[in-house]
Every structure is written in structure tokens, then in C-alpha cells.
C-alpha positions as CSV (number, residue, x, y, z in Angstrom):
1,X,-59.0,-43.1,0.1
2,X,-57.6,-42.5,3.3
3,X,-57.8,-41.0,6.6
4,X,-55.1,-38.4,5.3
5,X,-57.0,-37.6,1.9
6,X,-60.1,-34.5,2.7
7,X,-63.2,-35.8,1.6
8,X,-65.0,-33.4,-0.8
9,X,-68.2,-33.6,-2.0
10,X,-70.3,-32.4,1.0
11,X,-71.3,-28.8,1.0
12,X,-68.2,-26.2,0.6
13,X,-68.9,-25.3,4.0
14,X,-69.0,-29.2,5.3
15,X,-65.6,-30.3,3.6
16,X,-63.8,-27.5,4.9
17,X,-65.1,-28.1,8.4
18,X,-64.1,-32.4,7.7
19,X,-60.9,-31.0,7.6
20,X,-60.0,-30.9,11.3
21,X,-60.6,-34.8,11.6
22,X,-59.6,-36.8,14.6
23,X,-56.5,-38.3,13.4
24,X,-55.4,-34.4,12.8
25,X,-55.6,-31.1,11.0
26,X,-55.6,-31.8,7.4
27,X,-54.4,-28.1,6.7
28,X,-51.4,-28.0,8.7
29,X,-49.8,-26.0,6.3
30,X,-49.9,-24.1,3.1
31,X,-49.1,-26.8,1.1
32,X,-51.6,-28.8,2.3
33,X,-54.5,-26.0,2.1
34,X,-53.0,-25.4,-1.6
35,X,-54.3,-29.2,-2.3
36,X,-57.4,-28.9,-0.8
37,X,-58.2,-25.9,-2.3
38,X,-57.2,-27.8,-5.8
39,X,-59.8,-30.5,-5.4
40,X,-62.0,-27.7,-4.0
41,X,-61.1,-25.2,-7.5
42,X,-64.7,-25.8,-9.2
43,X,-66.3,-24.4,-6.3
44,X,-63.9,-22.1,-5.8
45,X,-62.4,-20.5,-8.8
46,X,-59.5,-18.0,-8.6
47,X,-58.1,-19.2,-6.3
48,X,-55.4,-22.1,-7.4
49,X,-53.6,-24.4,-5.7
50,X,-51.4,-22.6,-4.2
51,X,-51.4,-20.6,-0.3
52,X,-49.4,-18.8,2.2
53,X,-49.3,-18.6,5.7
54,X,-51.9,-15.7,5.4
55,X,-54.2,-18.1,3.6
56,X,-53.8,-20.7,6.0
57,X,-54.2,-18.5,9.2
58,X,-57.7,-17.3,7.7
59,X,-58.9,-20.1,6.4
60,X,-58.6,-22.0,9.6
61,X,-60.2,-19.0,11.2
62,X,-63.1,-19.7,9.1
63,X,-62.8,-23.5,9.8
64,X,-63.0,-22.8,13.5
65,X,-66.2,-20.7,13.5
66,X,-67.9,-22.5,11.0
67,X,-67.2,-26.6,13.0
68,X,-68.5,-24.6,16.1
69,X,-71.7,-23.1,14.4
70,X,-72.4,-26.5,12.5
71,X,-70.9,-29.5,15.2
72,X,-74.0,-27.5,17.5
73,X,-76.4,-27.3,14.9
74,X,-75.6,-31.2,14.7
75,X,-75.9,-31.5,18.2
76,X,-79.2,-29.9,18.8
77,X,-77.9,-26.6,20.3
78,X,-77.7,-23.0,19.3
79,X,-74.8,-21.7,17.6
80,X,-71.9,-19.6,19.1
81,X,-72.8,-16.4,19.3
82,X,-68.9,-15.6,18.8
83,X,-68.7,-18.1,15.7
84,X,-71.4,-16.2,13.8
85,X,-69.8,-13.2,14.5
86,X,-66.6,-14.6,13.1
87,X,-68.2,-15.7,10.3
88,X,-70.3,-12.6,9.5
89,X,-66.6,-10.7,10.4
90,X,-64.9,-13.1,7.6
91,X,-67.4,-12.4,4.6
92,X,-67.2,-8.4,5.5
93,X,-63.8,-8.4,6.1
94,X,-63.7,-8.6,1.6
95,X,-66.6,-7.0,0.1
96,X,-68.2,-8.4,-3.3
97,X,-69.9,-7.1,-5.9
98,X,-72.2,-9.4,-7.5
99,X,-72.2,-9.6,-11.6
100,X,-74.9,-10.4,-13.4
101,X,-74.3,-11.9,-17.0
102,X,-76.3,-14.4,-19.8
103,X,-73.9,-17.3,-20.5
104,X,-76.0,-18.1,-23.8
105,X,-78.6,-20.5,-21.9
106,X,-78.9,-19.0,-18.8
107,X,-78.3,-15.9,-15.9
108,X,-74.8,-16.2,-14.3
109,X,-73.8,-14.3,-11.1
110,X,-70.5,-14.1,-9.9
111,X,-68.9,-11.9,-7.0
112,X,-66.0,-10.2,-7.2
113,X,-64.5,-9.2,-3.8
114,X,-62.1,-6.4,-2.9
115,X,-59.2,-6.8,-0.2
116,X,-56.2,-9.4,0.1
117,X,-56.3,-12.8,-1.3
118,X,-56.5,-14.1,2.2
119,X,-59.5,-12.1,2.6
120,X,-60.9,-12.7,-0.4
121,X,-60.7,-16.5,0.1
122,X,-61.7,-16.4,3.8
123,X,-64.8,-14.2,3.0
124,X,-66.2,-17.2,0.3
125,X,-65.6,-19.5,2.6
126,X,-67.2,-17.6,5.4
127,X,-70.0,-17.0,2.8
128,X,-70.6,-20.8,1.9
129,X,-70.8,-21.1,5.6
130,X,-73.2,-18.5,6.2
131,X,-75.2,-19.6,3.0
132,X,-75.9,-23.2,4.9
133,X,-76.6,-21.9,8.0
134,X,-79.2,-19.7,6.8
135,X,-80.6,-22.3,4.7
136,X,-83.1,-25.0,5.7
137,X,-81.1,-27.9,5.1
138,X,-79.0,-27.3,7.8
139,X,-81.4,-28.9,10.4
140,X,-80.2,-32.5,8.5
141,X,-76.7,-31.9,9.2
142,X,-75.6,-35.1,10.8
143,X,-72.1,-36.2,12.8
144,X,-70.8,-39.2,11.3
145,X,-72.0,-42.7,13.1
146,X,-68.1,-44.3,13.5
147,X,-67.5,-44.0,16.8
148,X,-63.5,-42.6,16.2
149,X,-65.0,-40.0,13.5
150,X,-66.0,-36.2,14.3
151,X,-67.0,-35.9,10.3
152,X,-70.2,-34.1,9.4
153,X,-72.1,-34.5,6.1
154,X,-75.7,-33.7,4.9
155,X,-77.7,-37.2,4.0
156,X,-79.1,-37.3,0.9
157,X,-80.8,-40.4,1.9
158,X,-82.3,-40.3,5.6
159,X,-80.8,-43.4,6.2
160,X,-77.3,-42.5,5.9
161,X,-75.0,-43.3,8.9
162,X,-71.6,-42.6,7.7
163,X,-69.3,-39.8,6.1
164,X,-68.1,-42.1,3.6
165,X,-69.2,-45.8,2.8
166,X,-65.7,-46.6,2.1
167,X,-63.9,-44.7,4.8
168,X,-65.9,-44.7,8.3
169,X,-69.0,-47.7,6.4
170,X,-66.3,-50.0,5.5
171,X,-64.6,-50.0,9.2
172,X,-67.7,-50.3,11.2
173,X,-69.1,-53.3,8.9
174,X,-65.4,-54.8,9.2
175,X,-65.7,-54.6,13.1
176,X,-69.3,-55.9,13.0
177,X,-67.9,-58.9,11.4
178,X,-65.4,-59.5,13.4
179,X,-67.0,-59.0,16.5
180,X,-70.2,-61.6,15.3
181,X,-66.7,-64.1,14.1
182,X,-65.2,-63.7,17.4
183,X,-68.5,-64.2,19.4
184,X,-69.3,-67.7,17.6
185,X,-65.8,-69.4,17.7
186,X,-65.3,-72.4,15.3
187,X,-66.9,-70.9,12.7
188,X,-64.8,-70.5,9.6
């Protein structure tokens, strides 16, 4: 793993924002949102691994809105007024109609949405954004503890300090160790 790969695994919402990461955009261009969206294509299914311009235009629309509502909700302040428009603008922008259906064992609902595939993708991410704000989990969302990292996650564990234990963790034990090495010479 590296500082080029998206981490995934956060909410939908989360590893789209973790994205825009401070060594650069990790969408900067359709290819690139046609591989995120590949490791993304359990949560979002219909949409491939392939994008266009369109695509990437609205998607980092999304991006932008949704790391301004969520870095402030991280930071203790209110959210944009103009990012939860954005947001609420994305998910109307393609309309869904939910779908109910037994799968054998259990309800399933799924939402088909009308309007361009740009729209259509926008909109679910919009909507996974809008679905964490509005839920009460939010108020854990934490920036990551490296100080070069602008990553966000949701702790499972209260103690958690890092976006990944192997990216950002790693580093900042490294640099501990070095720095307690450096501060004792003639140790080996």
C-alpha cells in the first residue's frame, strides 16, 4: 500500500473524501476514478470501472462538498451551508425510486435513479454523504493523527489515531524510533 493507492474501507462517503490526500488528487482523471470506482463496485453496483470526463467533473463535485461538510464536522464546526446545498443539489439532480423485494432470507431495497450516468453516480455518492451526515456516527469522525495526512476515518476503536496502521501508523512509529535512536547516541 501506498500513498498513491485510495484506501477503501471507511464509509463510502469517507474514502471518496480520502481521495484528495496531500500528496494530490487521486482522481485526476477518468481513468483513475474508473479504478477507484472498481475497488468501490460492491458498494456501488452499476456502475463499472470505467468514467468519463462527465463522471469525473461530478464526482469531484461531490468530493468537494462532502470534505467541506465532514473536514468541519471533524473540526468541531458547522457545516457549509453551500456544501449541504451541493450535496442535497447532487442526490436531486437523479431521482430514485426505491424497490422493495425478498431475496429468499431477507427484504432488499435498491434505488433505481433516472437522469445521466454522471448524475446517477453523483447522486449515490451525494446520498452516502448525506446518509453519514444525518447519522449519529458522524460526531466520531476523526482527521488522521500523522502530521503530513488530511485523511479522515470513523474509529471503530476510540483509541484509534491513524487512517491506516500500515500507511500513516507505520511512519509515525518509524519516526518515533528514530527520533528516541537519535536522542541516545551510541546505542545500537
Amino acid at each position: 500500500m501506498n500513498a498513491t493507492t485510495p484506501l477503501v474501507g471507511e464509509p463510502l462517503a469517507i474514502d471518496l473524501v480520502n481521495t484528495l490526500t496531500a500528496q494530490g488528487d487521486l482522481l485526476d482523471a477518468p481513468e483513475a476514478l474508473g479504478a477507484w470506482l472498481a475497488l468501490e463496485a460492491d458498494r456501488l453496483p452499476g456502475f463499472g470501472g470505467t468514467a468519463d470526463r462527465a463522471d469525473l467533473k461530478a464526482v469531484r463535485a461531490v468530493r468537494e462538498h462532502a470534505g467541506a461538510a465532514f473536514g468541519a464536522l471533524a473540526e468541531g464546526r458547522r457545516p457549509p451551508e453551500s456544501s449541504l446545498t451541493g450535496l442535497a443539489a447532487a442526490v436531486n439532480a437523479a431521482p430514485g425510486r426505491t424497490r422493495l423485494a425478498w431475496d429468499g432470507a431477507a427484504v432488499a431495497a435498491s434505488v433505481a435513479r433516472e437522469g445521466t450516468a454522471a448524475g446517477r453516480l453523483a447522486a449515490e455518492l451525494a446520498q452516502a454523504a448525506v446518509d453519514l451526515l444525518t447519522d449519529p456516527a458522524v460526531a466520531k469522525l476523526r482527521r488522521c493523527g500523522a502530521e503530513d495526512c488530511v485523511m479522515l476515518f470513523a474509529p471503530a476503536h476510540p483509541r484509534r489515531q491513524w487512517c491506516s496502521p500500515e500507511r500513516c501508523g507505520n511512519r509515525v512509529r518509524v519516526a518515533r524510533h528514530y527520533e528516541r535512536r537519535k536522542a541516545s547516541p551510541g546505542t545500537p
